[in-house]
N, C-alpha and C positions, 0 to 999 in steps of 0.2 A: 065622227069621221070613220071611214073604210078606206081600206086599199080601194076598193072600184072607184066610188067617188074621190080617193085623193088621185088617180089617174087623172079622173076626168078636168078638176080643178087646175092641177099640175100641166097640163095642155094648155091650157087656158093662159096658165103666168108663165110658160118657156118663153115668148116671145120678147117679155118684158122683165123677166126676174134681173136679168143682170142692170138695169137701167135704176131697180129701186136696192138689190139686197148684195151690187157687187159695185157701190156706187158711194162718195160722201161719207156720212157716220158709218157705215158698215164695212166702207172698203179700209177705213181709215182703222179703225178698232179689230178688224182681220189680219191686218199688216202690222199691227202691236203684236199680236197675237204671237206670228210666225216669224216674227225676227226674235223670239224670246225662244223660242226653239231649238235644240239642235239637234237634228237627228243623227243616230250613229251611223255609216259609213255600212252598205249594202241590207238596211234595217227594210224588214217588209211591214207597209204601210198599209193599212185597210182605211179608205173613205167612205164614210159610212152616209149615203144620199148626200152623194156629190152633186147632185144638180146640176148645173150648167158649167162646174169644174172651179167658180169662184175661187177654194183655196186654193185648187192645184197652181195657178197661176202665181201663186207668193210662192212657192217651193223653191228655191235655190242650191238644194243638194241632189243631185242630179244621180247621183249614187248611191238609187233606192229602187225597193221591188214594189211596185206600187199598184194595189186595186182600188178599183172606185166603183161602186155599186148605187145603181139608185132604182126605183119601184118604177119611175115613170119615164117611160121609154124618149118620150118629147125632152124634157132636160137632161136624159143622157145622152141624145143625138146632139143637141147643144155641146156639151161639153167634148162629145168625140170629133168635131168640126174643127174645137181651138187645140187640141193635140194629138193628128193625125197621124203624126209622122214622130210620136212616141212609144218607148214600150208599156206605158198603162193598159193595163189590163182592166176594162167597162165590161159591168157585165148589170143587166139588166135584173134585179134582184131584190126580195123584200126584207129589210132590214129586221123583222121582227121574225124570220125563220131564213137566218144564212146557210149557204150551200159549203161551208168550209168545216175543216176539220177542228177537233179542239187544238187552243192554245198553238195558233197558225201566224199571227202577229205582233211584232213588236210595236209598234204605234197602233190606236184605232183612233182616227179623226172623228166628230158627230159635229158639225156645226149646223145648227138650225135643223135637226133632225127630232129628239126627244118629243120636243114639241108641236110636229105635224104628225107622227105616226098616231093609228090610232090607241095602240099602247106601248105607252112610255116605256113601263117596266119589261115588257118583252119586248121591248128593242133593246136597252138597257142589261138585259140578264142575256143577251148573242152576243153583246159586247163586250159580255165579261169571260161569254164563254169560248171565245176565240183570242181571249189578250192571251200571250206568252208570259209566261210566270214572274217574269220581271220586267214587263212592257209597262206602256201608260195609255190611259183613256185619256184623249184630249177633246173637253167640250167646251162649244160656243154655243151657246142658247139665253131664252129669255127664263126666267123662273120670276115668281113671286117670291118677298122676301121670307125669311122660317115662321116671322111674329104677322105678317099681313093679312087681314082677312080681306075679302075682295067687299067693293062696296057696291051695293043696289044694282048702277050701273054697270056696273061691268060682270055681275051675274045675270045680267038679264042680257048682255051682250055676249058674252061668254060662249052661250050653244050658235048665235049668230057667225062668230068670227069664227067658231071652230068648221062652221057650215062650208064658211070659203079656204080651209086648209092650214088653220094653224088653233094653239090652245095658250090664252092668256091667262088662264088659273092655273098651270103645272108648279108644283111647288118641289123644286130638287130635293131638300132634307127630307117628305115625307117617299121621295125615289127611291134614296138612296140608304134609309133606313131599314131597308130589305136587302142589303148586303153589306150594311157595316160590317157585319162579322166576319167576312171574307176581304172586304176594298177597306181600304184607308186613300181620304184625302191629302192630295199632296198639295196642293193649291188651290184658291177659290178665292176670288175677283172681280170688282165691277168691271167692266170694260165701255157701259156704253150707255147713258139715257139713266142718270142717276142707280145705278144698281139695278136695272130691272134687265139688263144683259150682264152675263157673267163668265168669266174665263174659270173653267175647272178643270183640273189634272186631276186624277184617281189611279190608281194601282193595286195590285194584291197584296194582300198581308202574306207575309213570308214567314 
């Protein structure tokens, strides 16, 4: 995967993303997600490849400074259509070199993000480099479990599926093992399709 080619792919699924990824198991397992939320009261939010705005829609605290950035101009036109007439701030942007200053956010959202960028870790290391010192990383993504190896199939599937814009071998532990010494998990959870979707909270060590 590339940014150019994930443009191009991401065109491709604007028309239809919300029909499969804001729809059924995913709508259902997103709305767990964010009723278990609460964000504090004028908390500035970073959506890190909102796509077509899928979480903004579950937000019910209206009393938030809220950006949503994504790479592909076609699902951020999506998502600026369903809240035109909000103050979100879109701005068209690569998650793996943000345009903000340090430590600018109290929440950063990643849902379904780690796993399309072409790298994980430098998406991952802007999201930590913009969290406020006592904020939280909230991710939704898939991961492979910490003990699973991938089997035959699905390594020989693996560069196929990442061809069309996502990566079904990302394994969080070995992600997030390049900042334990800075993040601590705060939570970490199946949410969805036996464990191979997970809800994860992280934050700074203090």
């Amino acid at each position: 995967m590339n940014n150019s080619w994930n443009k191009v792919i991401y065109k491709g699924w604007s028309p239809i993303y919300d029909k499969i990824f804001n729809s059924h198991l995913f709508l259902d397992a997103r709305k767990r997600i964010f009723e278990e939320i609460h964000f504090i009261d004028d908390a500035k939010v970073l959506f890190v490849g909102v796509g077509t705005g899928a979480d903004l829609e579950l937000i019910k605290n209206l009393d938030l400074e809220i950006t949503a950035i994504d790479l592909s101009a076609h699902m951020l036109k999506k998502a600026m259509e369903k809240f035109d007439n909000t103050s979100i701030n879109f701005l068209e942007m690569d998650a793996q070199h943000m345009e903000f200053e340090n430590e600018s956010f109290d929440y950063i959202v990643g849902s379904l993000v780690l796993s399309v960028v072409p790298d994980a870790n430098e998406c991952l290391q802007e999201m930590i480099r913009v969290l406020k010192g006592e904020g939280k990383i909230i991710i939704f993504d898939k991961f492979i479990s910490k003990d699973e190896r991938l089997s035959l199939p699905k390594k020989l599937l693996r560069p196929i599926i990442r061809f069309l814009g996502t990566d079904i071998g990302l394994r969080f532990e070995d992600l997030f093992s390049r900042h334990d010494k800075n993040m601590k998990i705060e939570e970490d959870r199946p949410v969805m399709l036996n464990g191979m979707y997970r809800k994860i909270i992280i934050s700074k060590r203090m």
